[in-house]
N, C-alpha and C positions, 0 to 999 in steps of 0.2 A: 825374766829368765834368770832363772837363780844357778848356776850352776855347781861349783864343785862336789859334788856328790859325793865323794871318796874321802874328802879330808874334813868334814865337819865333825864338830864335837861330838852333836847329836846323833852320827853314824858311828862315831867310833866306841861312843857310849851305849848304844844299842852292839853293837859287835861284840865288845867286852862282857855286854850281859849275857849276851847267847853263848859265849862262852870259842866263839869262832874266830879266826883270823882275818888282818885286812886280805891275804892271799885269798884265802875260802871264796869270801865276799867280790874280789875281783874278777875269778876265775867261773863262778859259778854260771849256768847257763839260763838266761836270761825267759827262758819260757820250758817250761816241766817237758818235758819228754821227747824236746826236741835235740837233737844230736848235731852237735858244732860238727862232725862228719861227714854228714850224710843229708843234712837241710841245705832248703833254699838249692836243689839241682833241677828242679822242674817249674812250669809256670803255672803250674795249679800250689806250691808251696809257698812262693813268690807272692801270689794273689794272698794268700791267706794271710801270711806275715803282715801286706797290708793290709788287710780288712782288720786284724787287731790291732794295728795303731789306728784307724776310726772309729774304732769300738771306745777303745781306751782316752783316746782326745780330741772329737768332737767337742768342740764346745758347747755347756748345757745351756739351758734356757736360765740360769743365774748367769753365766757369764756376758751372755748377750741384754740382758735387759738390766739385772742386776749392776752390771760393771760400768755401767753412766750414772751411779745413783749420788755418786758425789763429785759435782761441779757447780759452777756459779749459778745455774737456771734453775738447778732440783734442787727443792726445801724437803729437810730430814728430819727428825725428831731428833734424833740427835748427829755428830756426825763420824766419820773415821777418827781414830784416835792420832792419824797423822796431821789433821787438817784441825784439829779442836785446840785452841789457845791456853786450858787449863792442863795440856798433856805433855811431857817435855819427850820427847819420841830422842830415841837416842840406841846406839848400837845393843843394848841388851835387848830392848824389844823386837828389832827389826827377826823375823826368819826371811826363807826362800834359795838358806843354804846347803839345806841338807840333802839326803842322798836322796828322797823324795822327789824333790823338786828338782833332779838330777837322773832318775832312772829311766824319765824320755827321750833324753839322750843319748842314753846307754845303749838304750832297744835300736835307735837307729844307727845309729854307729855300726853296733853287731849285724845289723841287717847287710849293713854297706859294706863295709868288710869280709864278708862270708858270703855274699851273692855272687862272686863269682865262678861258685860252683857252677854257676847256670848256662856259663857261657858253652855254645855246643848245641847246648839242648835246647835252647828257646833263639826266637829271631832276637837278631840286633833290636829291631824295633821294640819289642816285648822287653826284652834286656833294658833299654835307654828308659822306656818308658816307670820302670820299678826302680831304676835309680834315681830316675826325676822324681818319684813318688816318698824318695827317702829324704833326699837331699829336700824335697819340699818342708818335711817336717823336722828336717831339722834344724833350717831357716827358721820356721815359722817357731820351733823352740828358743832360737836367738834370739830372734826380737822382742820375746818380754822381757827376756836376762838383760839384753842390753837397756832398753826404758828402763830398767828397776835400777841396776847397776852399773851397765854406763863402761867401762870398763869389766871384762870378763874371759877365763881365760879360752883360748879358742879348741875346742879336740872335734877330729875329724877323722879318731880311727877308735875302736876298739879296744884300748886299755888294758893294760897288762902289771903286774907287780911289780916291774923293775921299770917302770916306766914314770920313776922318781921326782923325772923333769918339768912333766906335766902335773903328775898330782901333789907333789909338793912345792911347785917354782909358780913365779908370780901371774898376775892376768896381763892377759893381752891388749894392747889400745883397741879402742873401740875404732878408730876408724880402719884397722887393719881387720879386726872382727868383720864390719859392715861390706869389708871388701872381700869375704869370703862367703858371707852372703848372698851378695851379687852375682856371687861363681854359680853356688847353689838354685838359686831362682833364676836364673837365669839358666841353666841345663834341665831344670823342671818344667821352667814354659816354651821350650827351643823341643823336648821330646817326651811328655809325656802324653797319651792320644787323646782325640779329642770326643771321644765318646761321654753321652752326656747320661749319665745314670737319672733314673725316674727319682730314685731317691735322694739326689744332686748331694750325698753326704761323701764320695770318691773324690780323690784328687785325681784332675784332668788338667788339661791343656788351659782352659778358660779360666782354672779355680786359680791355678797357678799366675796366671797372666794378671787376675784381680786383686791376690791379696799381695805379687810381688807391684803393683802398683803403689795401694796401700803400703807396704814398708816404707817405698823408695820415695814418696812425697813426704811422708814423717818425718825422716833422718834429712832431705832436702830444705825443709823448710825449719826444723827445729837448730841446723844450725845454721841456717841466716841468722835466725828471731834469738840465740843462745850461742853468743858469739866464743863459745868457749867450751871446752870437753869436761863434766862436769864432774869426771875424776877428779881432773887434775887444774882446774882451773886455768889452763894454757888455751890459748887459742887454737882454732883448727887447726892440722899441719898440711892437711887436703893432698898427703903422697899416695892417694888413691882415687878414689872417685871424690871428683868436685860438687859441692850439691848445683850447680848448672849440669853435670852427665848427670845424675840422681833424678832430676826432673826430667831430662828428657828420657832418662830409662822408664821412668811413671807414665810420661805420657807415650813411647811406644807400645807398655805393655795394655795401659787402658785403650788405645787406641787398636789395637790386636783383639780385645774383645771386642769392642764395637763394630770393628770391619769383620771379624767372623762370624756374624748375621746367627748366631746361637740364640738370641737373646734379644728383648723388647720393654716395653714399659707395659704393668698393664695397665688394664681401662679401670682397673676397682682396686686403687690404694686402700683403705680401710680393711680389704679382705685380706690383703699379704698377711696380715698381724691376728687376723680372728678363724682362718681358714685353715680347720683338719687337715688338708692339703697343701701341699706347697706350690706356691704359683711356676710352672714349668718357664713362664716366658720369663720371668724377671731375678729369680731368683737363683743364683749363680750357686751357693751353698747353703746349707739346711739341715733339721735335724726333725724331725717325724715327733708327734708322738702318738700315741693310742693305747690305750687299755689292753687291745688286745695281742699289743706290742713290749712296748716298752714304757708303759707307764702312764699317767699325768703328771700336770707341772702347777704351779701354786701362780703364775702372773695376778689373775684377779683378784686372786685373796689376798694376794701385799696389798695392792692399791685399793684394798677394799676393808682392812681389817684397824681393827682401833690399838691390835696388841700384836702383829704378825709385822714382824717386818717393821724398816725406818718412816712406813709412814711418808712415800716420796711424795713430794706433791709440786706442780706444776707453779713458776712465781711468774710477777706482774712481768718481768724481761723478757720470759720468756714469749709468753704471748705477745709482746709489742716486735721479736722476731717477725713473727708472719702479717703479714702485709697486707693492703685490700684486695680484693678479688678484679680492682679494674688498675691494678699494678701499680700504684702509688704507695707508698710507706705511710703509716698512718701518723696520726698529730698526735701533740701532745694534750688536746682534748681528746681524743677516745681513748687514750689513756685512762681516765679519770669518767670514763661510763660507765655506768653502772654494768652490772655481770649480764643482766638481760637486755643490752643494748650492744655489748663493745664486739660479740660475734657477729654483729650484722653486716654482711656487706664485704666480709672477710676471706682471707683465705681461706679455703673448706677444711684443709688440711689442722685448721685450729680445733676445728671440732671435731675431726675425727683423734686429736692427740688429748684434748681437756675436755672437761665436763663445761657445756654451753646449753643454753635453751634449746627443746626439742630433742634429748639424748634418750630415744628409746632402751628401754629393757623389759626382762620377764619380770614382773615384778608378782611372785607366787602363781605364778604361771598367765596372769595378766599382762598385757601390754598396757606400760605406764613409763610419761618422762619420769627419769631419773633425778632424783634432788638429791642437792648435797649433803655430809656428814661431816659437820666441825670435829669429830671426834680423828679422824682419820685423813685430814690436810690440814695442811698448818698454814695454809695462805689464803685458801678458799677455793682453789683450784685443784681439782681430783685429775688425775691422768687416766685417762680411757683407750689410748693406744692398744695396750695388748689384754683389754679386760672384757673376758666375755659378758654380753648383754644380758646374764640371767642372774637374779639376785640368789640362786639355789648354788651359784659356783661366788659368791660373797666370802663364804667364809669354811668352803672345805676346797680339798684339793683337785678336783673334777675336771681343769683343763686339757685338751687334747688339741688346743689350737699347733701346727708346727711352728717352728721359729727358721725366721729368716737370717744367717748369719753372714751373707754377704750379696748385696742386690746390685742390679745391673743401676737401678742411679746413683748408687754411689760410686761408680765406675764413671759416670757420664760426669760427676759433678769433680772427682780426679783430675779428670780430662780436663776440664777446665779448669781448673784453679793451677796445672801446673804449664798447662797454654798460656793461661795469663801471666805467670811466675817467669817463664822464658819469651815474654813481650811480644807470642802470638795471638793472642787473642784477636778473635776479628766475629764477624758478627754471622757467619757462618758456624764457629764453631762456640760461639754464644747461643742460636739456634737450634743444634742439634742438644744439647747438654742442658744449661741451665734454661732458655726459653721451652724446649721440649719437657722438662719437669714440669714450669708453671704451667704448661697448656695439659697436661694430663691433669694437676691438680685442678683445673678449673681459676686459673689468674691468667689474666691479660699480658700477653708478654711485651713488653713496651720494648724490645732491643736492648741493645747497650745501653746501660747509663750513660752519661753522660759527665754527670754530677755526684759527688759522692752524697750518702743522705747522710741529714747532718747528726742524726740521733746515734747513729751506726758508730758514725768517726766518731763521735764523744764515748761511748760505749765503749769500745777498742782503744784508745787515746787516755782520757779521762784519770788523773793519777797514776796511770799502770809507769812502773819504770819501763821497759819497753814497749816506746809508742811504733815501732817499725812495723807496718799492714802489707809491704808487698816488695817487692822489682817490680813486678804488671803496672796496672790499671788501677789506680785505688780504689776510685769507683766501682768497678768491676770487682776488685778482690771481697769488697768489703760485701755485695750483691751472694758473691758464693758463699760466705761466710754465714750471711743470713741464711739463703737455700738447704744449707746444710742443717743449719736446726728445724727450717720448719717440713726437711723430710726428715730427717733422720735422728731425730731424739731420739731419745732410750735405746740406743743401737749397737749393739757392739762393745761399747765403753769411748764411743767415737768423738763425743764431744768433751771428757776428762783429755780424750790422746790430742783433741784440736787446743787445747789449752796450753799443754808442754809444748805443743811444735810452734804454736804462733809465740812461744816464750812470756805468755802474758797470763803466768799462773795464778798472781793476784790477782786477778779477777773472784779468784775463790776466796779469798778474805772480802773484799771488795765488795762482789755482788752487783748492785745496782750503782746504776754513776754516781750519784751521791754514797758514801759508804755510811749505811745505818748501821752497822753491828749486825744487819741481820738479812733475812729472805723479804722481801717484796711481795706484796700478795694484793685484793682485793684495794680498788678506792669506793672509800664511804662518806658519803657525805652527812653533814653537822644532822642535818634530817633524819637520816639512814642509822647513825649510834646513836641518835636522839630516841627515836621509835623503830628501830628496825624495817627489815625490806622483805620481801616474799622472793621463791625462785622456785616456781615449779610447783604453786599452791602453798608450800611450805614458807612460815615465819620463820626469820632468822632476825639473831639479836647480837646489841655489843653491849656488854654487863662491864660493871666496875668491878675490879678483882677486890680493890679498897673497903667494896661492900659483900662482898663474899659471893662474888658472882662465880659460878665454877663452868669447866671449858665440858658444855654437851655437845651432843647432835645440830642443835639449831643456836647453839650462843657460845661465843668466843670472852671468855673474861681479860680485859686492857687495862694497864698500868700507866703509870705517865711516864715518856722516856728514861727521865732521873731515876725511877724504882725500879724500872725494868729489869732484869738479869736472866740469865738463858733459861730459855722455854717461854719466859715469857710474851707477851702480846702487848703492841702497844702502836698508839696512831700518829703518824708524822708531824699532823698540826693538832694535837692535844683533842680537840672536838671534833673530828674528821682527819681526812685524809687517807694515806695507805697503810693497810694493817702490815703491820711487821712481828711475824716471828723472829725474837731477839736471839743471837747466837755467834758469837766469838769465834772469829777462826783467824787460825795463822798460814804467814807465809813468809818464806826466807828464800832468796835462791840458791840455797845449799838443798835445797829439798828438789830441786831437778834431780837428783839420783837420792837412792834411796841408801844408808850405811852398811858396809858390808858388816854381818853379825857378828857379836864379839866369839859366837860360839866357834867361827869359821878363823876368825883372827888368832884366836889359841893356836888353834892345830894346824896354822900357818899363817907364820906372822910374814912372810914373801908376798900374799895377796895385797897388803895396805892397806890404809880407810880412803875414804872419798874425802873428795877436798869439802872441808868447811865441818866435817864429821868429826 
C-alpha cells in the first residue's frame, strides 16, 4: 500500500503538465457525473458506488497466481529485480507512491465521508452494512501500504486543500496505522450482511471475517519472527494491539466463518483451480471469468510457454513439502527417485500441483500423458495447478477457468496455526482444520505430532538468522507450515507473505538447506546423465554445454559448479545428483520494507526513508 497520492513528484509533475492546480486535482469529483450533492442519498446509489470499487479491485488472476511467483519453492528464469544479487535496488527504483497507487483510497474515503447522505432514507442495517463495505476496502488498501512500507501516513476522511497537515506532515507508525485497521475490519465483520452472492466477488460478512483473519495472523506473527518495526528499526512499542489480542482477533474471526456453517471443503480439489465455475462450498471470494463476460486469462500459457512469462517451475523442496499419502514425511531416499517413481504413494495433491506420471491432457484433441518440456522449467518440474488439460490453450490465451482468491482452507489452516500460536491447540481443533484438509486430500491423518520432522526443522532452522518457528507446538507449527504449501501454492502470493511473517526471508537467497546458488530441481543419477531417462515415452537427456550441448525440449545442457553462472545448469556431484538452476539472489533485512521513493522524498522530505535505506 503505497500511499500519499497528493505529494509525489510524479503527481505533481503530471499536474504541472496538464497545466492544473494541486487545488483542481484535490477537489475534483472522484467519478464523472456524480454530484458531491446529491449522491450516495439512496441504497440503490450506495450499492452502485460499491459494485465499482469490485469492478475496479477485484484482484486479477496475475495477482492471485502471479504474486507467489517469487519465493524459495518457485524457480524463474530469471528473477525480480529486488531479490537478484547483480541489481543494487535502491530509492530511485522503488514506486508505489504516486497518486495511482493512492486514488483507491481517495474513492473510499469520498464514499465514507459523503454517505451520510443516506442516513433517513435507508435501514441502520443497510447503512452499517456499506460502511463495513468501505471501511473493508480500505483496510484491505492498508495492508499492502503497510507490507511495502511499514510505516505510512494514516487518512480516514476525504481531503481537502488546506489540509496541509496530512498531505505534507510525516507518516504514521505502523502500529498505530494496524490499530485503525482493526477499527475498520472489525466494524466490516461486526455489520456487513451475510448474504452470500453466486458470484462470491461482494464483500459480505464471511469475506470480511476471512481476509480480516488473514491481516491479523500476518502483523501477529511477523512481529514475533521481526522483532522490530522496520521503519525505524526500534522494537515493538505494542501501545495497541499485542500480537497475543492480533491472534486471538485471527482466530475469532476464522473461527466466525467456520461456526457460520456458509461454507465446506469440497470433495474435488483439482476442480477449485480448472473449473468455469466457482466452487459455491469452498470458495469464500472469487473472480469469474468467460468470454462471454469478461474475458480469458493466460494461467496455462505462462506455465506452458518457452517465451511468455518467468518460466515458473516447481523445485525439488517443494515437492519433498507434501508427504506420503499414509502420513509420514518422506526420506531422504525418495528424494533422490527418480521423477517416475517419487509420485508414488504420495500426497495426491503433488500431482494435481506438478507435472508426475499419468498427467492427462488433450493432446490435438487426443487424450495423451503429458511429457515434459525442458524449454519451459528450469528444474524439470512443470506446475499444473491452474493449467488447463488441452495443449490448444498451451500457447494462446483461451482460459475461462475462475480464480479462487480466498478459500474456506485457508481459513481452517488460520485457525490453526493461530490455535497453536496461543498454546491452544488440542487435537480436536487439529481435526477439524489441518486433519480435515488431509482427509479431503486423500492422506492418512495420524493426529498431532508428536515429534517435530526432522527435514521440516532443518529446512526452517538451517542457516536462516531467525531460527524462531513458533510460542505453540513446534511440531505442530511446523506440520501447518507444511499444509500450507502443499494446499496452497500459487495462491494469493501467500507463500512470498508466509516468508516475511515467519521473518525467515533468506530462505529466498538460500533456497534448499544446503545453499547452492540456485533452484533445486530433478535427481539424476550417474546412469540417467550418462544415457538419459524416458518420462511418458519421451527421451530426456543431460548434454555437456562444454561440448555445445544447447537447453531443448528433451535436454538440459550442465556445466561444472566452478563454470556455472546464472541461467546456467549444473549437477551437485559433478556425474549425477540434483540439477540446479544457478541464480544469485540477495538478502538483507532492510529489505522487510521496501524504500520510500526518492520521487515522494522531494516533495516531502517530513515522510523519511526506512531504516537501513
Amino acid at each position: 500500500m503505497k500511499k500519499i497520492l497528493y505529494i509525489s513528484a510524479i503527481l505533481l509533475a503530471a499536474l504541472s503538465t496538464a497545466s492544473c492546480s494541486v487545488k483542481d486535482f484535490l477537489t475534483r469529483e472522484p467519478i464523472n457525473k456524480f454530484s458531491a450533492e446529491t449522491y450516495f442519498r439512496t441504497e440503490a446509489e450506495l450499492e452502485m458506488y460499491a459494485n465499482g470499487m469490485v469492478n475496479s479491485w477485484l484482484p486479477d488472476y496475475t495477482e492471485v497466481a502471479g504474486g507467489d511467483a517469487y519465493n524459495d519453492l518457485i524457480a524463474t528464469k530469471t528473477s525480480t529485480d529486488f531479490f537478484r544479487a547483480d541489481v543494487i535496488w535502491g530509492v530511485d527504483k522503488q514506486t508505489g507512491w504516486s497518486a495511482s497507487n493512492w486514488g483507491f483510497l481517495r474513492r473510499v474515503n469520498y464514499m465514507l465521508t459523503n454517505m451520510d447522505r443516506a442516513k433517513g432514507n435507508v435501514s441502520e442495517a443497510v447503512y452499517n452494512h456499506y460502511e463495513g463495505v468501505g471501511r473493508f476496502w480500505r483496510a484491505y488498501c492498508y495492508f499492502s501500504k503497510v507490507t511495502t512500507f511499514s510505516n505510512v501516513p494514516w487518512v480516514e476522511k476525504y481531503l481537502q486543500p488546506d489540509d496541509v497537515d496530512i498531505l505534507y506532515g510525516p507518516r504514521d507508525d505502523r502500529e498505530y496505522v494496524f490499530h485503525k485497521m482493526v477499527e475498520d475490519l472489525t466494524f466490516a465483520c461486526e455489520n456487513c450482511d451475510a448474504n452470500l452472492e453466486d458470484s462470491r466477488s461482494r464483500v459480505n460478512k464471511w469475506l470480511a471475517n476471512a481476509f480480516a483473519a488473514r491481516v491479523f495472523l500476518y502483523e501477529a506473527t511477523f512481529r514475533l519472527n521481526v522483532p522490530y518495526n522496520p521503519s525505524t528499526g526500534e522494537a515493538w512499542k505494542n501501545n495497541y494491539e499485542t500480537p497475543q489480542r492480533l491472534l486471538e482477533l485471527s482466530a475469532a474471526c476464522s473461527k466466525a466463518v467456520i461456526e457460520g456453517g456458509k461454507f465446506k471443503l469440497s470433495s474435488d480439489y483439482p476442480a477449485l483451480f480448472l473449473s468455469n465455475d466457482l466452487n459455491k462450498d469452498e470458495v469464500i471470494w472469487g473472480r469469474h471469468f468467460s468470454s462471454d463476460l469478461n474475458g480469458r486469462h493466460s494461467y496455462t500459457r505462462y506455465f506452458h510457454s518457452s517465451t511468455l512469462g518467468q518460466q515458473y517451475s516447481a523445485t525439488k523442496d517443494l515437492i519433498h513439502h507434501f508427504m506420503n499419502a499414509d502420513g509420514t514425511a518422506i526420506t531422504d531416499e525418495q528424494e533422490r527417485l527418480s521423477i517416475n517413481k517419487e509420485f508414488e504413494g504420495r500426497d495426491p495433491r503433488l500431482g494435481y500441483t506438478v507435472l508426475g506420471p499419468g498427467h492427462q491432457i488433450e493432446l490435438s484433441g487426443v487424450k495423451a500423458n503429458e511429457q515434459m518440456d525442458f524449454t519451459f522449467t528450469k528444474t524439470g518440474y512443470q506446475i499444473v495447478k491452474w493449467s488447463i488439460p488441452d495443449d490448444s490453450h498451451f500457447q494462446n490465451s483461451l482460459d475461462e477457468n475462475s480464480i479462487p482468491i480466498i478459500r474456506y482452507a485457508e481459513v481452517l489452516l488460520m485457525y490453526a496455526e493461530a490455535m497453536n500460536e496461543l498454546g491452544q491447540m488440542d487435537a480436536d481443533v487439529w481435526n477439524m482444520t489441518v486433519g480435515a484438509l488431509r482427509k479431503r486430500a486423500g492422506v492418512v491423518n495420524t493426529g498431532l505430532p508428536t515429534a517435530s520432522d526432522a527435514w521440516l526443522k532443518s529446512y526452517y532452522t538451517s542457516g536462516l538468522k531467525n531460527q524462531h518457528i513458533t510460542e505453540g507446538n513446534e511440531a505442530v507449527a511446523l506440520e501447518i507450515r507444511r499444509e500450507r504449501v502443499a494446499e496452497l501454492t500459487f495462491e494469493s502470493g501467500l507463500r512470498q507473505a508466509d516468508l516475511y511473517r515467519y521473518g525467515q526471508c533468506d530462505l529466498v537467497k538460500r533456497r534448499s538447506i544446503a545453499d547452492l546458488g540456485g533452484w533445486r530441481g530433478l535427481y539424476l543419477t550417474a546412469d540417467e546423465v550418462a544415457n538419459g531417462f524416458t518420462f511418458e515415452g519421451a527421451k530426456y537427456t543431460i548434454g555437456d554445454a562444454s561440448k555445445g550441448a544447447k537447453n531443448t525440449t528433451t535436454c538440459y545442457p550442465v556445466k561444472s559448479n566452478a563454470d556455472a553462472v546464472n541461467t546456467d545448469w549444473f549437477l551437485t556431484e559433478g556425474d549425477h545428483g540434483f540439477l540446479v538452476y544457478k541464480y544469485a539472489l540477495q538478502w538483507s533485512d532492510k529489505m522487510y520494507v521496501r524504500p520510500i521513493p526518492q520521487t515522494a522524498l522531494t516533495m516531502n522530505e517530513k515522510l523519511g526513508q526506512n531504516y537501513g535505506w
